[in-house]
N, C-alpha and C positions, 0 to 999 in steps of 0.2 A: 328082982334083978337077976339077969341072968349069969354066967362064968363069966362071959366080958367084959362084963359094965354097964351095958344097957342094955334096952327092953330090945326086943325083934320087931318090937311096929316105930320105933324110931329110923326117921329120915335120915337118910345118907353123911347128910350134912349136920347132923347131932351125932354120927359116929357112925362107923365101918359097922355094919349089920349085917349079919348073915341070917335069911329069915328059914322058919320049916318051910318044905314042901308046903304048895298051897296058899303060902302069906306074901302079900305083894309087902314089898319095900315101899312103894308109894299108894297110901292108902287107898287112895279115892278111883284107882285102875285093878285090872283083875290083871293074876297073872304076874303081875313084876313090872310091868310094860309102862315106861314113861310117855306122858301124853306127846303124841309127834306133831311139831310143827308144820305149817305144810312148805312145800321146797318150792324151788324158783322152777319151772317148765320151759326144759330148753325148746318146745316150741313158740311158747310165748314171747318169750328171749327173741326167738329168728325172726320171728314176725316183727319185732320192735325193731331188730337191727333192718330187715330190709324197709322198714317205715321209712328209716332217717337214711338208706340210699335211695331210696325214691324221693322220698328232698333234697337231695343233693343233684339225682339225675333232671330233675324237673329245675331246678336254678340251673346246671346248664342248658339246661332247651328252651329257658327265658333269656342268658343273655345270651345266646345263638340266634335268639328271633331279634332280639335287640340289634347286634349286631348286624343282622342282613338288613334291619330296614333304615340302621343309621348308613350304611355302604351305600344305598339306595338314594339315599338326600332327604328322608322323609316320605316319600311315594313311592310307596311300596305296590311292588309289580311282583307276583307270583310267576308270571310264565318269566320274567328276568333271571330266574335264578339257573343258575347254569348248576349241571347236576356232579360236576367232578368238582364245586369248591367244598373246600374242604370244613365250613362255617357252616354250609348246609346239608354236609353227611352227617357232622358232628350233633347237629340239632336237631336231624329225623331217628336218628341212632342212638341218641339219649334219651326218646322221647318214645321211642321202640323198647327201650330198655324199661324204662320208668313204669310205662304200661304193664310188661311181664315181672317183674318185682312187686308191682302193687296187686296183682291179682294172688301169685303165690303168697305174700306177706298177708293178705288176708283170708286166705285158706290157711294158712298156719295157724293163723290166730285165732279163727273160729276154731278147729280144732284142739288148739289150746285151751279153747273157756269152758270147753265139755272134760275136761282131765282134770279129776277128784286130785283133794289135797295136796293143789299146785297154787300161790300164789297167782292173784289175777291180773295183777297193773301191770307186768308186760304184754300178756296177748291184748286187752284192753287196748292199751294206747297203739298197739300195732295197728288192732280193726279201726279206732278209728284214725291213725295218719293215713292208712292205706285205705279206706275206705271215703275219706273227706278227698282223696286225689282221684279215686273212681270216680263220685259224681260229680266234678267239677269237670273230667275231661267227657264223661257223658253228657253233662248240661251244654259243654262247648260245641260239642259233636253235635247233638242235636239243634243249638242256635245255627250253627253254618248250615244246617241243610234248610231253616225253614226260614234267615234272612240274607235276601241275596245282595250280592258282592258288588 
């Protein structure tokens, strides 16, 4: 026993220890050094937040198409669309949007999964909301060019 009360290799938590030079307080690390958890990555983070505004921009540029084709009576006429309503700025402009958030949102997040001792499940769920809305609007893009209208 040492002057205090207890040994120098006891844990923090069996009593205030002040160890020599050289002796970790927590055995199983060198140094002193408690094991570090890994932290949240505020780009993972970004990439999850713009995931869930690219869901939100993309629900309005579905009920924008909704709306212009129930406006329509059901037959739906592309050259009808007159280009100062304001249902069809709102819907190519959301849809403009949606596009440049889901590509940054997945640049963020691939960047986030290569960053040592960061939790994963935000940039994860980021690559893939923004990633499952990239190939959906690339499979669409590609269907309108190769079945005609």
């Amino acid at each position: 026993m040492s002057q205090h009360g207890y040994e120098p290799w006891q844990r923090p938590d069996e009593g205030y220890a002040t160890t020599p030079a050289g002796q970790s307080v927590y055995p199983d690390t060198p140094y002193g050094y408690a094991p570090q958890t890994p932290s949240h990555s505020g780009l993972g983070i970004a990439s999850f937040c713009l995931g869930l505004v690219t869901v939100l921009l993309v629900a309005v540029q579905f009920v924008g198409v909704i709306m212009l084709v129930m406006r329509s009576g059901g037959n739906f006429d592309p050259n009808a669309i007159r280009p100062e309503d304001p249902v069809a700025i709102l819907t190519g402009c959301s849809g403009m949007l949606a596009l440049l958030t889901a590509l940054v949102g997945l640049g963020l997040g691939i960047a986030a999964l290569f960053r040592p001792m960061t939790k994963r499940w935000p940039a994860i769920t980021g690559v893939v909301v923004n990633g499952v809305w990239l190939f959906f609007l690339a499979a669409s893009t590609l269907l309108s060019l190769v079945v005609p209208v």
